[in-house]
Backbone atoms as SQL, in Angstrom:
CREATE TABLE atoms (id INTEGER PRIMARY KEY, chain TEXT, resi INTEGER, resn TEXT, atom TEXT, x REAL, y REAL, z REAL);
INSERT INTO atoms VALUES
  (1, 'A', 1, 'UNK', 'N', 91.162, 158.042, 118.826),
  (2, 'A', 1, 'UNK', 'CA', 90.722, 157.328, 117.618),
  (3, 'A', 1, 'UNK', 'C', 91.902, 157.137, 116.662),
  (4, 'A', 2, 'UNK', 'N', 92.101, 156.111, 116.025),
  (5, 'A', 2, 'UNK', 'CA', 92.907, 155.613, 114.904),
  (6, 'A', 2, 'UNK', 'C', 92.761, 156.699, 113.760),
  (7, 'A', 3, 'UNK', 'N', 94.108, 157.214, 112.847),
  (8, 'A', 3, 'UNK', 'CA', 93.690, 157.636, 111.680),
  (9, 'A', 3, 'UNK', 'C', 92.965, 156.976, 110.662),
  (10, 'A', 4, 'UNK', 'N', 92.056, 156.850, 110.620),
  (11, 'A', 4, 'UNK', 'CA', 91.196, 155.663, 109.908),
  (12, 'A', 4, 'UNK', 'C', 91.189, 156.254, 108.168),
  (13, 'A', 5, 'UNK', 'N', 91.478, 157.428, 107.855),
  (14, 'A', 5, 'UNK', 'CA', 91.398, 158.358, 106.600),
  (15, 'A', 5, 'UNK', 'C', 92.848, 157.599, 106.059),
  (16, 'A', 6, 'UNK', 'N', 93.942, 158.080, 107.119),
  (17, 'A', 6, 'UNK', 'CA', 95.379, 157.610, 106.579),
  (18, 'A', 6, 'UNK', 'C', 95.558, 156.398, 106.652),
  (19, 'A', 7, 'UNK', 'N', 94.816, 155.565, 106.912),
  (20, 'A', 7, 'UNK', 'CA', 94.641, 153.968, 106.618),
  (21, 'A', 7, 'UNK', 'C', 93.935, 153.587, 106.036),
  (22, 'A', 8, 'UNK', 'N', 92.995, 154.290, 105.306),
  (23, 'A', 8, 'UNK', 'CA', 92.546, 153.718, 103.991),
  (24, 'A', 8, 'UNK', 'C', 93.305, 154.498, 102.469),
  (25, 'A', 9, 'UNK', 'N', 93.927, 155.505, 102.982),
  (26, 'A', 9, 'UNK', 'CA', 95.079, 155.943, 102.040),
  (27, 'A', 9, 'UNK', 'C', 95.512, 155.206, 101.833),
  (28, 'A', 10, 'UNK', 'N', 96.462, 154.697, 102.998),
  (29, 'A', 10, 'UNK', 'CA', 98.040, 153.918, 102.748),
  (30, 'A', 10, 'UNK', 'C', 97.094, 152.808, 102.108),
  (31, 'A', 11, 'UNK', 'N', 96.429, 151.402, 102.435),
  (32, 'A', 11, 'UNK', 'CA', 95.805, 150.765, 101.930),
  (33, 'A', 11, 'UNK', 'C', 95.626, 150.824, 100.389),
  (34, 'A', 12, 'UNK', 'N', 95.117, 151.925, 100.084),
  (35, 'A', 12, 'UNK', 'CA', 94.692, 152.294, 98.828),
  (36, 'A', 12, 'UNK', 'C', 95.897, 152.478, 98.012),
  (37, 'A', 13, 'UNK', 'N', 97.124, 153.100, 98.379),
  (38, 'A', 13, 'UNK', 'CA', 98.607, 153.423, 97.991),
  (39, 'A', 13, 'UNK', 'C', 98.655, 151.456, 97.555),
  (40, 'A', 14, 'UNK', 'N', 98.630, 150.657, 98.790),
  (41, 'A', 14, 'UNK', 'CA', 99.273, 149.420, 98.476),
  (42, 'A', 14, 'UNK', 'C', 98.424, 148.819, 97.249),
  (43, 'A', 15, 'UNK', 'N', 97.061, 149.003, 97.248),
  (44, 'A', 15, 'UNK', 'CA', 96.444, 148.309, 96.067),
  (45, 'A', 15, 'UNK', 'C', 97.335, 148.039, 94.451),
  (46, 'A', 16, 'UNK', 'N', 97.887, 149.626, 94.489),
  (47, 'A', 16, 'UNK', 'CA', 98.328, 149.557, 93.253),
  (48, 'A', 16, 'UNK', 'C', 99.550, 148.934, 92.791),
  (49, 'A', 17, 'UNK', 'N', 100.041, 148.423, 94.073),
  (50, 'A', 17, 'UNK', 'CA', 101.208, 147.608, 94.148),
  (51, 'A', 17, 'UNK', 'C', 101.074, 145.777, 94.215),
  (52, 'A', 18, 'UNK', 'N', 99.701, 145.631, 94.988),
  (53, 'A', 18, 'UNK', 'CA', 99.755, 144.623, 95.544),
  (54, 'A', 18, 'UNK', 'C', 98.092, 143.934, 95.265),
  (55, 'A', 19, 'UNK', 'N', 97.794, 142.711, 95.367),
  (56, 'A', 19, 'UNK', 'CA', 96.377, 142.516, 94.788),
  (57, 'A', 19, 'UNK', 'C', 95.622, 143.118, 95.440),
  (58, 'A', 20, 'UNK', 'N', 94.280, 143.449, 94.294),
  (59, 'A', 20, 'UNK', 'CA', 93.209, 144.188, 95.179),
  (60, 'A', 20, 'UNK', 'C', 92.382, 143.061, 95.968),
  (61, 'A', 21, 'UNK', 'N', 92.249, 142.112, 95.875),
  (62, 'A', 21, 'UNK', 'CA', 91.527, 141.128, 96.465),
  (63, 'A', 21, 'UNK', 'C', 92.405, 141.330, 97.844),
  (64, 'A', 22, 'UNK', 'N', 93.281, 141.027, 98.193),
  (65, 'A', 22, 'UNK', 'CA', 94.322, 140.754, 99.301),
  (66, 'A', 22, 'UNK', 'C', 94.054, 142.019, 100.255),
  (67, 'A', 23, 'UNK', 'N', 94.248, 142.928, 99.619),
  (68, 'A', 23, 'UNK', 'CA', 93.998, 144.256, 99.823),
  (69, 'A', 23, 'UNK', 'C', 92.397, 144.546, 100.756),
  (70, 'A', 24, 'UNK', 'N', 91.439, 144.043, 100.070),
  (71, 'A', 24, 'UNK', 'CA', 90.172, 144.184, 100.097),
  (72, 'A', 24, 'UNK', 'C', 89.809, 143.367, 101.837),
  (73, 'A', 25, 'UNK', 'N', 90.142, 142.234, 101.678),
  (74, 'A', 25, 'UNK', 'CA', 90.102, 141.412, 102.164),
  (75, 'A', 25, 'UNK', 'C', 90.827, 141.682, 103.965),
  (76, 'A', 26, 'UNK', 'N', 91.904, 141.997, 103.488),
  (77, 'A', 26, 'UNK', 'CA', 92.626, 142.901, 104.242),
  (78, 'A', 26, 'UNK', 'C', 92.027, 144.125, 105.125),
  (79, 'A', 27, 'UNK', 'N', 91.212, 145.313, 104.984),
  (80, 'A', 27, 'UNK', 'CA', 90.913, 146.227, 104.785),
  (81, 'A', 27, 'UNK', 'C', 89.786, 145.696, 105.678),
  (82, 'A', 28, 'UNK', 'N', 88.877, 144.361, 104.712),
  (83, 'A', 28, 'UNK', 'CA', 87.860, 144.215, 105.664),
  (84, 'A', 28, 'UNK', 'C', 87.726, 143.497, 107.029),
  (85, 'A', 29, 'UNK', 'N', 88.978, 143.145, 107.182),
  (86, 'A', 29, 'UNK', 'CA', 89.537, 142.453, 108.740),
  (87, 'A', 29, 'UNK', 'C', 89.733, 143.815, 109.635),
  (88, 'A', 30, 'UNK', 'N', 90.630, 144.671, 108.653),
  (89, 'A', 30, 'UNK', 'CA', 90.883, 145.530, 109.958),
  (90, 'A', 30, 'UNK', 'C', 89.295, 146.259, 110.294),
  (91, 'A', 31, 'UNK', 'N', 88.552, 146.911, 109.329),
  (92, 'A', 31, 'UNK', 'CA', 87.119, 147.146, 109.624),
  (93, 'A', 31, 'UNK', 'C', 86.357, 146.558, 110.963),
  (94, 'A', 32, 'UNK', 'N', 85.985, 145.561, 110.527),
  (95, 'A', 32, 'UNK', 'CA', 85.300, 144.610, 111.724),
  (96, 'A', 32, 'UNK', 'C', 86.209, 144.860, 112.801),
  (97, 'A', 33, 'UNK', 'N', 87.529, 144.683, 113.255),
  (98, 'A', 33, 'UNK', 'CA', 88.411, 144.788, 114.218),
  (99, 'A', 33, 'UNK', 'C', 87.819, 146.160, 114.993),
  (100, 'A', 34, 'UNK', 'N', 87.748, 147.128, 114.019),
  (101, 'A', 34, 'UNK', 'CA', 87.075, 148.481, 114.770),
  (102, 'A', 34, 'UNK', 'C', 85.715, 148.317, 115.052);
């Protein structure tokens, strides 16, 4: 199984850098992918 915890970390790390929409959006591609 994927670290799925440390990939919504890192994710969460980038939000604060980067848009949350993009982010979100992002997040919910890789989701469905699993």
């Amino acid at each position: 199984m994927m670290p799925m915890r440390s990939l919504l970390i890192g994710l969460t790390s980038l939000a604060s850098h980067e848009s949350f929409a993009t982010l979100e959006a992002a997040s919910s591609l890789i989701l469905v992918r699993l």
